[in-house]
C-alpha positions as CSV (number, residue, x, y, z in Angstrom):
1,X,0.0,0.0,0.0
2,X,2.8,2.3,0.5
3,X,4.1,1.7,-3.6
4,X,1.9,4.4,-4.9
5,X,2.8,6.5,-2.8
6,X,6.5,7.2,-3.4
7,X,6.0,8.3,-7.2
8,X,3.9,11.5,-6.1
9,X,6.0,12.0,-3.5
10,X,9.5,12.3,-5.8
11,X,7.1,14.7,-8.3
12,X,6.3,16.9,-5.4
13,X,9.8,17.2,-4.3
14,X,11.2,17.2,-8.1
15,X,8.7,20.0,-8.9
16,X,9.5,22.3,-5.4
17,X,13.3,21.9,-6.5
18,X,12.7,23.3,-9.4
19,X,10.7,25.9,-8.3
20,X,13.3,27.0,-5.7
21,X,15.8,27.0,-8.1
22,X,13.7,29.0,-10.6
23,X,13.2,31.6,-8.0
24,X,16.7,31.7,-6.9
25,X,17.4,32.0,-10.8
26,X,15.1,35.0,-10.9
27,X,16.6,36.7,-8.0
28,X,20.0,36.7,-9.3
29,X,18.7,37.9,-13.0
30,X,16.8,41.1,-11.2
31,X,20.2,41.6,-9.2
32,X,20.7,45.2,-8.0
33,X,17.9,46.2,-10.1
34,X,15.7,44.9,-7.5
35,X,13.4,46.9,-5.2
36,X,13.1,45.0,-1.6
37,X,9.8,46.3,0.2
38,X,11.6,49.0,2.5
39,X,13.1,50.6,-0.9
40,X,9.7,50.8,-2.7
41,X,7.8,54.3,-2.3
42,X,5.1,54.3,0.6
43,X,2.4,56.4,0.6
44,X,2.9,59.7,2.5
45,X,2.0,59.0,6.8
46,X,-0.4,61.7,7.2
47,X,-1.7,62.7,10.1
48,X,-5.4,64.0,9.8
49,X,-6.6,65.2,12.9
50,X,-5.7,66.0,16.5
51,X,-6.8,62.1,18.0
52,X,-4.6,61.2,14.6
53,X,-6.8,57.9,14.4
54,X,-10.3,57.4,15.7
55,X,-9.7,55.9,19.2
56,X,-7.4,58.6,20.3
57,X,-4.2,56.7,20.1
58,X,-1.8,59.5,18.4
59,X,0.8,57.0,17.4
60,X,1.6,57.3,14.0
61,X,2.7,53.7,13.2
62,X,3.2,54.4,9.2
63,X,5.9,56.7,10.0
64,X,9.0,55.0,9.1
65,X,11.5,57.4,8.0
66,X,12.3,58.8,11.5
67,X,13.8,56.0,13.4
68,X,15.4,55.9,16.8
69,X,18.9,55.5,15.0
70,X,18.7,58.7,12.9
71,X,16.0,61.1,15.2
72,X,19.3,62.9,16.1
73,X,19.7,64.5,12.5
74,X,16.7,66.1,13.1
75,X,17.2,69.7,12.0
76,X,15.0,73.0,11.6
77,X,13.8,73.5,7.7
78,X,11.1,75.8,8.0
79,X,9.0,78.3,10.0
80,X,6.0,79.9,9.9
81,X,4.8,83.2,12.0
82,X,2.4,83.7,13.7
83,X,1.2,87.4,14.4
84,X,1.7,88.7,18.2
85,X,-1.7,89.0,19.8
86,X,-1.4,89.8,23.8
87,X,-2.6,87.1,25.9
88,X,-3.1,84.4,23.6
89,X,-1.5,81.0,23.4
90,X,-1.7,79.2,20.7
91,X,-2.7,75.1,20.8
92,X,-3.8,74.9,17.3
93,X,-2.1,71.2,16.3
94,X,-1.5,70.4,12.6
95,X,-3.2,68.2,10.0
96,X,-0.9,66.9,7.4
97,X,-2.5,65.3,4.5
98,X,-1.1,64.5,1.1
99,X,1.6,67.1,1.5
100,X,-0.2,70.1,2.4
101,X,-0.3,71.2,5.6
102,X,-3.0,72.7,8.2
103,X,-3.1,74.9,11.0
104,X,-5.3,77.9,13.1
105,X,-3.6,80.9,13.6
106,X,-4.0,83.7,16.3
107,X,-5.7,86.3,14.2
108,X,-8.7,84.8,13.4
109,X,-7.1,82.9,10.4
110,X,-6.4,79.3,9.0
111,X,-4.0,78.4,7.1
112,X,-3.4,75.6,4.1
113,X,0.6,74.9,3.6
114,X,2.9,73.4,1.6
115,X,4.3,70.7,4.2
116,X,7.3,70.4,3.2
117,X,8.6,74.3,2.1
118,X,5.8,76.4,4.1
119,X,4.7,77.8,1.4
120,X,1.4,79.4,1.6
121,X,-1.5,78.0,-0.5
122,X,-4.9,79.3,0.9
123,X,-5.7,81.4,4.2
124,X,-9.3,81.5,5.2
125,X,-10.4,84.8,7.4
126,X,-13.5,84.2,9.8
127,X,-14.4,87.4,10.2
128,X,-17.1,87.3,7.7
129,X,-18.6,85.0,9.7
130,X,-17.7,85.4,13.4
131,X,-16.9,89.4,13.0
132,X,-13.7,91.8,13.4
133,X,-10.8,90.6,15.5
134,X,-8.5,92.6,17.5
135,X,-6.0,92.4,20.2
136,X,-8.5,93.2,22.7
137,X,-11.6,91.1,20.9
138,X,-9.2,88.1,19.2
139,X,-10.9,85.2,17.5
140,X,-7.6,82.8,17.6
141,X,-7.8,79.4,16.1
142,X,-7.0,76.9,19.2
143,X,-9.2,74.2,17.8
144,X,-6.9,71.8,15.4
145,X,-8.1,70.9,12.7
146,X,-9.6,67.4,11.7
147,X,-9.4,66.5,7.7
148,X,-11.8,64.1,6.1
149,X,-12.1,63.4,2.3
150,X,-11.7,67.1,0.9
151,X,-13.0,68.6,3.4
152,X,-11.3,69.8,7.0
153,X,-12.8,71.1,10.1
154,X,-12.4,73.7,12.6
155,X,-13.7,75.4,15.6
156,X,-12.7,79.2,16.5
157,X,-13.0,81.2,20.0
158,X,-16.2,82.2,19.4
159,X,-17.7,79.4,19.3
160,X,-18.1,78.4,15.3
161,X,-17.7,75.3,13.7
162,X,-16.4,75.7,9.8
163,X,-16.4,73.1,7.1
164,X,-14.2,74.4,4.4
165,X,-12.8,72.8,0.9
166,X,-9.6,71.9,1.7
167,X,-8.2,72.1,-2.0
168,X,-9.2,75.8,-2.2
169,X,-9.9,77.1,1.3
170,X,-13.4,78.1,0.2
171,X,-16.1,78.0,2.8
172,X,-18.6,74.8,2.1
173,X,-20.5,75.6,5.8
174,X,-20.6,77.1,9.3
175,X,-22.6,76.9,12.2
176,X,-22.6,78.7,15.8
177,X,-22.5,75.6,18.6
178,X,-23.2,78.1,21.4
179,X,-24.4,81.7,21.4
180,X,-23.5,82.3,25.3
181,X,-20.7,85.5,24.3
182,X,-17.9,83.2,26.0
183,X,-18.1,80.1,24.4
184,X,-15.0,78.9,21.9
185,X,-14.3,75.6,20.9
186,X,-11.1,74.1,21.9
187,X,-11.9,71.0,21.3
188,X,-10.7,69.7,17.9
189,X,-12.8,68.0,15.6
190,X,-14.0,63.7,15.5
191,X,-15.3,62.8,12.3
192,X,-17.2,59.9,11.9
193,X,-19.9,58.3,10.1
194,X,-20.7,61.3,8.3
195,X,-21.0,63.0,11.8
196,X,-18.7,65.9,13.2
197,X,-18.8,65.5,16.8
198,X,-17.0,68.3,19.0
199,X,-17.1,69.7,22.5
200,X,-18.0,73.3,23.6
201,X,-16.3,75.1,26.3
202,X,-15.8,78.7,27.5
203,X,-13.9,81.8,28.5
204,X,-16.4,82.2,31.4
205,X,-13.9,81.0,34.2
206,X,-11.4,83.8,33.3
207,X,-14.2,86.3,32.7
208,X,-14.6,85.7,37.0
209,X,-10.9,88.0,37.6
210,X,-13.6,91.0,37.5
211,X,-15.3,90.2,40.0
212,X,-18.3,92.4,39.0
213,X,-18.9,90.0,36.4
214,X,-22.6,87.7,37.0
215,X,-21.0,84.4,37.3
216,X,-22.0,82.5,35.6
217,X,-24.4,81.5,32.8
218,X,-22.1,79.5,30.1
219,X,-22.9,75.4,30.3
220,X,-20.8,73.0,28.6
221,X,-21.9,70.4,25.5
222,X,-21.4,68.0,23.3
223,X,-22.5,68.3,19.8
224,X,-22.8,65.8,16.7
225,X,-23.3,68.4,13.5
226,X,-24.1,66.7,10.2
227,X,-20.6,66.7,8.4
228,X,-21.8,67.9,5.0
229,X,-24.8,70.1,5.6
230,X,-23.7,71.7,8.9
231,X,-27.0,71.0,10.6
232,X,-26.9,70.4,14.0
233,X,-28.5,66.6,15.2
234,X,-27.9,65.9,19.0
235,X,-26.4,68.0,21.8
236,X,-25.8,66.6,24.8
237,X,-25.8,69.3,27.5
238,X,-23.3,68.7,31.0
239,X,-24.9,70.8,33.5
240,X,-28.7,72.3,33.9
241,X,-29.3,75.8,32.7
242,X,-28.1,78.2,35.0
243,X,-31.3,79.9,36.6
244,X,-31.1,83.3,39.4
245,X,-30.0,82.4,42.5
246,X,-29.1,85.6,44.1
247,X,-26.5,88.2,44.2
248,X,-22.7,88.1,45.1
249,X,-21.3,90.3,48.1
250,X,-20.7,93.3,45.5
251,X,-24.5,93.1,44.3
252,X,-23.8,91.5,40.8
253,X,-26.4,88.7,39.5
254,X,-25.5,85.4,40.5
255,X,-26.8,82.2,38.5
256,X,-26.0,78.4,39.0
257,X,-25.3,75.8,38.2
258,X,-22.7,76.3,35.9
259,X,-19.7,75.6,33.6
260,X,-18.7,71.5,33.0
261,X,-17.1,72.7,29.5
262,X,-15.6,70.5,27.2
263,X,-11.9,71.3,26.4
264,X,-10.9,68.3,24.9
265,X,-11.4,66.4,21.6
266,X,-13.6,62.9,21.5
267,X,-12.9,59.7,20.2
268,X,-14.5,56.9,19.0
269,X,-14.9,53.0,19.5
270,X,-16.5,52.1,15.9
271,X,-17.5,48.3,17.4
272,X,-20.2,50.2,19.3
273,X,-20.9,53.2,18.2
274,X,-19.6,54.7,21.3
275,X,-18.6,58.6,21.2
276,X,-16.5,59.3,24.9
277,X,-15.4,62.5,26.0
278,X,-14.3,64.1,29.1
279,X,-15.5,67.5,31.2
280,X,-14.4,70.2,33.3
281,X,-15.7,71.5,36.7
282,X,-18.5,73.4,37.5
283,X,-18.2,77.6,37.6
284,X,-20.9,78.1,40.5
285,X,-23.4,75.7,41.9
286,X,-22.9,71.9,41.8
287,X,-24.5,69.4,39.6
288,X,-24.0,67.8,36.2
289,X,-21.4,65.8,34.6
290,X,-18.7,67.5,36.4
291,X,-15.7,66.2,36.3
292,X,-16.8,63.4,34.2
293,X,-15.9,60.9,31.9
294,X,-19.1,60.5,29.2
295,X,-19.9,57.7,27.2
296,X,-22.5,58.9,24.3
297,X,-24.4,56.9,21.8
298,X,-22.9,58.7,18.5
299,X,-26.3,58.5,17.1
300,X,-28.7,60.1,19.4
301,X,-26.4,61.2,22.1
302,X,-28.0,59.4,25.1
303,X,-25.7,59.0,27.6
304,X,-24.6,55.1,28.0
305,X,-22.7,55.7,30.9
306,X,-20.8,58.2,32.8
307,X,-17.7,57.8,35.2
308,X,-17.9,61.2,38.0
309,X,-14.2,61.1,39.5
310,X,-14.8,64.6,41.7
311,X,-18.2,65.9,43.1
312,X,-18.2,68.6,43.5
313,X,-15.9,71.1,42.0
314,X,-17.0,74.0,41.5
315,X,-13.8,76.6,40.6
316,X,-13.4,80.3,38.6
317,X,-10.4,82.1,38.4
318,X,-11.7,84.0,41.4
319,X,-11.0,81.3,43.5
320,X,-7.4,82.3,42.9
321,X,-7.6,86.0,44.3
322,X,-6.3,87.2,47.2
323,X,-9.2,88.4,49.9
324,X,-11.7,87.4,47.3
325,X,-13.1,84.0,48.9
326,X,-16.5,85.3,48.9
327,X,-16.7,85.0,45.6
328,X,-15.0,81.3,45.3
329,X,-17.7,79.4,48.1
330,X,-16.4,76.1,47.6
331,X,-13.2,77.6,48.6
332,X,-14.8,76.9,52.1
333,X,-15.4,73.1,52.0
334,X,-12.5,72.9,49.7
335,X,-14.4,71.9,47.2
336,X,-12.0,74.3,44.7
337,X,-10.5,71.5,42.8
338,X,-9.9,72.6,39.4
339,X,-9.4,68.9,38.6
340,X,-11.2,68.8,35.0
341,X,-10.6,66.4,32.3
342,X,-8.9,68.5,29.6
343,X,-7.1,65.4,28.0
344,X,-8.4,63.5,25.4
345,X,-9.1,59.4,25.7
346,X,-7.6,56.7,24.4
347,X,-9.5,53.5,23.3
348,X,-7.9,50.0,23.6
349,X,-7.9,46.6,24.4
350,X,-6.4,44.6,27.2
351,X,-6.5,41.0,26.2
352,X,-10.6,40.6,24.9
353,X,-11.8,43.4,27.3
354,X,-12.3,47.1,25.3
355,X,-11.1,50.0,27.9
356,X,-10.7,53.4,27.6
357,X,-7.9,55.3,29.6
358,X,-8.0,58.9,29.9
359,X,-5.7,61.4,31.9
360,X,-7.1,63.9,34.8
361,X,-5.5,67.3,36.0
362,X,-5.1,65.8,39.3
363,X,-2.5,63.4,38.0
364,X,-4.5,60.1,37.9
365,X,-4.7,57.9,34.5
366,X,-8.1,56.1,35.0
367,X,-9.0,53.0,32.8
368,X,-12.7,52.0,32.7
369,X,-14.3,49.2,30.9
370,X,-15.8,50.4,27.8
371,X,-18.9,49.1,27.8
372,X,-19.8,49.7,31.3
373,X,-17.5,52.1,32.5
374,X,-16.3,49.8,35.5
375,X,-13.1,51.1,36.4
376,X,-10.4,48.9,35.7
377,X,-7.4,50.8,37.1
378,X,-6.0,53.7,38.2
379,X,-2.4,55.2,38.4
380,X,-1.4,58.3,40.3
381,X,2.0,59.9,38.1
382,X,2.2,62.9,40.7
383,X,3.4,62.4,44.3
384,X,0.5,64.1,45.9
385,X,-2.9,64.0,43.7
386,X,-4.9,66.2,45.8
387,X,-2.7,69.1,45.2
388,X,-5.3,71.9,44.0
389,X,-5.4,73.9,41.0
390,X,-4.5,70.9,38.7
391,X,-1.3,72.9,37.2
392,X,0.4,69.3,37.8
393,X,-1.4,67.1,36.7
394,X,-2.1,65.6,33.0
395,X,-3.2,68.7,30.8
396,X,-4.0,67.9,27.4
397,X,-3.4,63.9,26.1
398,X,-1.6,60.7,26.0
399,X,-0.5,58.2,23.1
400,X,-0.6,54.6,22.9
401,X,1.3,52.7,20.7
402,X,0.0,49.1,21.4
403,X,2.5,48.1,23.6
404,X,2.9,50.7,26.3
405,X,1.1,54.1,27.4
406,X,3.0,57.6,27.1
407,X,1.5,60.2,29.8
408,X,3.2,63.2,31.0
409,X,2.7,65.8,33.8
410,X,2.8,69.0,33.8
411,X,4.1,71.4,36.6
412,X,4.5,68.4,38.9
413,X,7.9,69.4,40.3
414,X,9.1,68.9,37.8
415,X,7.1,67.5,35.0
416,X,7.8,63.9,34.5
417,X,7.0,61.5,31.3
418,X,6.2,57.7,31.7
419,X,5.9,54.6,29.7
420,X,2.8,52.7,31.5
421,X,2.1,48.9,31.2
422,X,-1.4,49.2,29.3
423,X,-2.5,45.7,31.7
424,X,-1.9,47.3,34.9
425,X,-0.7,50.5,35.3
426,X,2.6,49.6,36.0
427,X,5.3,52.4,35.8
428,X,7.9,51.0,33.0
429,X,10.3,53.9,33.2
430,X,9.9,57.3,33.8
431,X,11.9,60.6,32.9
432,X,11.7,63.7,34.3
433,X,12.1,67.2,32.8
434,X,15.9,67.3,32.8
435,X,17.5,69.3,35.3
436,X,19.8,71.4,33.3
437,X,16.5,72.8,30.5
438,X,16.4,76.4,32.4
439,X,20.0,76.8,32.5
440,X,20.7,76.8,29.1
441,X,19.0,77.9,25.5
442,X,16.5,81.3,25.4
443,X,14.7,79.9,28.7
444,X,18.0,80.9,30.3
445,X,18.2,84.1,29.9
446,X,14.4,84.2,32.0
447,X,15.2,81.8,34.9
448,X,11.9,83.4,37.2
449,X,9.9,82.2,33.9
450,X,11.2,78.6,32.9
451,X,9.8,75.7,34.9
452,X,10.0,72.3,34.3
453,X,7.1,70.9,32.9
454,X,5.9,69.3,30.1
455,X,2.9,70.9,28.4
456,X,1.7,69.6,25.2
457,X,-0.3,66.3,24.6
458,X,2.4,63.2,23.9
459,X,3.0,61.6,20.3
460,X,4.5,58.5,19.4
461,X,5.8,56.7,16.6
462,X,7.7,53.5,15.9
463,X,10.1,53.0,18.5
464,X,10.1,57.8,19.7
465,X,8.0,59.4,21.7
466,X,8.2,62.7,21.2
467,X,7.1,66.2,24.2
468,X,7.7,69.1,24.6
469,X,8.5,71.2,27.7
470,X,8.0,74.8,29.2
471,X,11.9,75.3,29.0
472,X,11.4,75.8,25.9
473,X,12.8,72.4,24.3
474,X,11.0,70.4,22.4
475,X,12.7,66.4,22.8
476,X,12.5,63.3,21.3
477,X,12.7,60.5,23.5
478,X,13.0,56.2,23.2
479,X,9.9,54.3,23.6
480,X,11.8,51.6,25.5
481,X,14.3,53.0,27.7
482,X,13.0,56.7,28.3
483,X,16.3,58.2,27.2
484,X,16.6,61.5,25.4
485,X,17.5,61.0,22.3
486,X,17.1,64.4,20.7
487,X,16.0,67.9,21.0
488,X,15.9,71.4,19.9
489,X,15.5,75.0,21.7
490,X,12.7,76.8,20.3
491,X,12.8,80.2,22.4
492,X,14.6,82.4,19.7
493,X,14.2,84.6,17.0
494,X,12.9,82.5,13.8
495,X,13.6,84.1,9.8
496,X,10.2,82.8,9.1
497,X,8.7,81.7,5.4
498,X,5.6,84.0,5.7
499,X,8.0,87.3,6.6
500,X,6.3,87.3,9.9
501,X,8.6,88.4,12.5
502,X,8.6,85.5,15.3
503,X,9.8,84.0,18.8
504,X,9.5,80.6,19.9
505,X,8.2,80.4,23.5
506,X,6.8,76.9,25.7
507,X,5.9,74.3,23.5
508,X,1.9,74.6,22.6
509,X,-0.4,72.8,24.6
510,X,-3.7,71.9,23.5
511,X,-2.0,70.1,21.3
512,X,1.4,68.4,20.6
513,X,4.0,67.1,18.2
514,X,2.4,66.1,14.7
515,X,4.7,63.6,12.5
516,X,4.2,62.9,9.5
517,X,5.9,61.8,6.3
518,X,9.3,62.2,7.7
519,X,8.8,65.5,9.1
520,X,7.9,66.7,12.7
521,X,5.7,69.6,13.2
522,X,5.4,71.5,16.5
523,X,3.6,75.0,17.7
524,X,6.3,76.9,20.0
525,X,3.8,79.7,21.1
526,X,2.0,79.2,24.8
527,X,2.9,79.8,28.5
528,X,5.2,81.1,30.2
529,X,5.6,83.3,26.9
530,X,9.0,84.3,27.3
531,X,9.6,88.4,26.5
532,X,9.4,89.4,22.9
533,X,7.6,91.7,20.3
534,X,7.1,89.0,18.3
535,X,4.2,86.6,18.1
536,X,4.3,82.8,18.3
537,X,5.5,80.5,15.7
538,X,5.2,76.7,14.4
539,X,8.2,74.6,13.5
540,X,9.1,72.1,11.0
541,X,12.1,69.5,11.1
542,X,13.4,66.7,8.9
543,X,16.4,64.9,8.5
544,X,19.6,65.7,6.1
C-alpha cells in the first residue's frame, strides 16, 4: 500500500526543486535592479486630525522614515509666523494630508501649507462669519483641525464650527455651537460616520478676575453636526441651565449651576458606536457631569454611561484672588478642585476586554471598561494628587502605541514622562524634565519664567516618543528605555517663510507634536511666553 505513494512523492519534491531554483534563478537575474519592500515608495503618513486615528491613540505607526537611530539628525527646515496677539496662546495642532499642511492661527485665520517648504497655498479669514478681531476682541484658532475626504474642520474662540474645501480654502459651511458670548471651541474636531462631533467650552472661568462679572451662565456640551450640511443633530448638555439664585457680596447677579465645558477632543470606538469625551468643573453651583468621563451613543447622544471622579468642583479664576473668597464658596469646604478632564481618551484593548484610559489634571490615568464604564485601574503619576489647581497634573493627552502608554505631567515638580504597562498601570520607566533645561537655551536668559514641565499632549511613533516642555525644548525620546535621544530649543528669533517676524516660547499645549511623512511639526507659542515683540510661531524639522 505504501508503492503508490512514493512516485507523487518524488514529483512533489522534483517540482518544489525546481521551483526554488527558478526563483533563486530570478533573484539573481533582477540583481541590484531589484526593489526589496523597504526601498519601494510608501504612501505619504499623514496625520489627519488632533486624536490622529479614531480611538485617540496618536501614534503614527506608518511613519518609518524617522527612526530611533537617525531622530538625532533632526534639524530646523522651516517656519511659519504667527502674528503677536497679547494674551493668547496658541494650541492649534497640525493636519498633514497629502503634502499640504493645516493649522489655526491667532488672528482669526487658517491656514493651508505646503508641508514640506511652508509655502502658503490658501488662508481663510473668519471674520465674515464670526466678526472683526482685534487684540482686545481676538478670535484665535485653538481648535486643530480634523481632515476628512476634501474637506477639513475647525472650531474658532467664538464658538463656530467651519467646514471648508480643503483644495481651495473656500467655505462649504458654518454653524454657531453656542451663542453664550464666552463660548469657543477648543476642542478639535472627531469625524465619523458622516457626523462631526465636538465639545464646547468657554472663557467664562477667566471672565470671574472682575469680580463684578454675574458668574456665571455659560454650560458645557457636546454636539454631533451633520458633516456635509452643517446641521446640527444631538447635543448633549453637561450641566442644567443656569437659573437666578441671588446676588454676590458686590451686588452683581449670580446664577448656577454652571460651567462643566468640554476642552478636549472625542474619540471613538467604531464596534459600538460609542462617542466618549471628558469634562471640566462646574463655575458656581454643583451638579452635572462635572468632572466626568461621558460615554454617548454617536447616534442620538443618550448617555450610555458616565464615570464622575470629583463631586463637587466648583472653581473660577476668582477662587485664585487674594481676599476674594467670597466669591469662590467652595473655597470653604475645599471643594475648589480645578481637577477637569482636559485630556483627550484613548481607546484600547487589554487582552478581549475594550477600555478606555484617559488622563485627569489631578494626576491620575483612570482605565474604565468600555462598555460599562467599571473602572479597571487607576495610576497616580504625581506624588500628591490632591494638590489643587490641577497645574500638575495631566493637561491635554496621552498616546498609545500598542505596547505601552506615554503620559506626561505638567508642573509636577518637575514635570515627568512615563511609559505605562497598558494591563496594569505599571510604571515602565519614567523621565523627568531634565535638570539642566532652564540653564541653558532662550529659557535661560528668564530663569523666574522657565519651569520644568511638560505641556503639550504626547506623540508617538515606531520605537520615539516625542514632548515638549515649558523650557522651551521640544525632545524626542526612546519608547523603550525613556532616554533622550534628541532635542531642539525653540525660544529664539525665527527668519520665518511668511516674513512674519517670530519668537518661539513653551511648546503649545492643547495640542502636541504632529509627524508625518518624515517630518515633525510642532507649535512653539504658549505659556510662560518668554519676553518678545514677536508673536508665536510653528516649526518644522526633517532629517539631512
Amino acid at each position: 500500500m505504501s508503492q503508490p505513494g512514493r512516485p507523487r512523492a518524488a514529483s512533489f519534491g522534483t517540482a518544489l526543486v525546481a521551483l526554488l531554483t527558478a526563483l533563486v534563478l530570478l533573484a539573481a537575474t533582477n540583481g541590484a535592479g531589484a526593489e526589496d519592500t523597504e526601498s519601494r515608495p510608501r504612501p505619504p503618513a499623514n496625520w489627519s486630525s488632533w486624536q490622529f486615528d479614531q480611538t485617540g491613540s496618536r501614534f503614527n505607526g506608518q511613519e518609518y522614515r524617522i527612526t530611533p537611530a537617525n531622530v538625532g539628525g533632526l534639524d530646523l527646515k522651516w517656519s511659519f509666523g504667527h502674528a503677536k496677539v497679547p494674551n493668547i496662546y496658541l494650541g492649534s495642532q497640525p493636519a498633514v494630508v497629502d503634502g499640504t499642511l493645516y493649522v489655526g492661527g491667532a488672528e482669526g485665520t487658517f491656514h493651508a501649507l505646503d508641508a514640506k517648504t511652508g509655502a502658503a497655498r490658501w488662508t481663510f479669514d473668519v471674520t465674515p462669519v464670526a466678526g472683526a478681531h482685534s487684540t482686545t476682541n481676538p478670535d484665535p484658532v485653538r481648535s486643530s483641525p480634523a481632515v476628512e475626504g476634501n474637506t477639513v474642520y475647525f472650531g474658532d474662540n467664538r464658538g463656530y464650527l467651519y467646514a471648508l474645501d480643503r483644495r481651495t480654502g473656500a467655505l462649504r459651511w458654518s454653524l454657531k455651537l453656542d451663542t453664550h458670548p464666552l463660548a469657543q471651541i477648543t476642542s478639535s474636531p472627531l469625524v465619523y460616520n458622516g457626523q462631526v462631533y465636538v465639545g464646547v467650552s468657554s472663557k467664562e472661568s477667566g471672565a470671574t478676575f472682575d469680580l463684578t462679572y454675574p458668574c456665571c451662565t455659560f454650560r458645557g456640551s457636546v454636539v454631533a453636526v451633520n458633516a456635509y450640511t452643517g446641521q446640527l443633530n444631538w447635543r448633549h448638555w453637561t450641566t442644567p441651565e443656569p437659573q437666578p439664585a441671588g446676588t454676590w457680596p458686590n451686588g452683581a447677579n449670580r446664577y448656577e449651576p454652571s460651567g462643566v465645558a468640554v476642552w478636549s477632543s472625542p474619540v471613538v470606538d467604531r464596534e459600538t458606536g460609542t462617542i466618549y469625551v471628558g469634562t471640566g468643573q462646574n463655575y458656581s453651583g454643583a451638579a452635572g457631569d462635572t468632572d466626568s468621563v461621558l460615554a454617548l451613543d454617536a447616534y442620538t447622544g443618550n448617555v450610555r454611561w458616565r464615570a464622575q471622579e470629583v463631586f463637587p468642583d466648583t472653581f473660577t479664576v476668582a477662587c485664585g484672588i487674594p481676599g476674594a473668597d467670597a466669591y469662590c464658596p467652595s473655597k470653604a469646604n475645599g471643594t475648589d478642585h480645578d481637577w477637569d478632564f482636559g485630556a483627550s481618551a484613548n481607546v484600547f484593548s487589554i487582552g478581549n476586554r475594550r477600555v478606555i484610559g484617559i488622563g485627569q489634571k489631578n494626576g491620575i490615568y483612570h482605565v474604565y471598561d468600555a462598555l460599562t464604564g467599571a473602572k479597571v485601574w487607576d495610576r497616580a503619576v504625581v506624588a500628591d494628587p490632591n494638590t489643587k489647581g490641577g497645574s500638575s497634573g495631566i493637561q491635554w493627552g496621552t498616546s498609545y502605541d500598542g505596547t505601552r502608554l506615554y503620559v506626561a505631567t505638567w508642573f509636577a515638580n518637575p514635570g515627568t514622562l512615563y511609559a505605562l504597562d497598558p494591563a496594569t498601570g505599571a510604571i515602565l520607566w519614567q523621565t523627568q524634565s531634565p535638570a539642566d533645561g532652564c540653564q541653558w537655551g532662550g529659557a535661560a536668559a528668564n530663569p523666574e519664567l522657565c519651569q520644568r514641565g511638560f505641556t503639550p499632549a504626547v506623540t508617538a511613533t515606531r520605537g520615539l516618543v516625542y514632548e515638549g516642555g515649558a523650557d522651551g525644548k521640544m525632545r524626542v525620546f526612546s519608547a523603550t528605555t525613556g532616554a533622550v535621544l534628541w532635542q531642539y530649543d525653540v525660544v529664539r528669533d525665527f527668519t520665518t517663510v511668511n516674513g512674519v517676524p517670530a519668537h518661539g516660547t513653551a511648546l503649545s499645549g492643547g495640542g502636541g507634536a504632529v509627524v508625518a511623512d518624515g517630518m515633525l511639526y510642532v507649535q512653539a507659542a504658549y505659556y510662560p511666553q518668554y519676553p518678545s515683540n514677536a508673536g508665536g510661531v510653528l516649526l518644522a524639522f526633517s532629517l539631512p
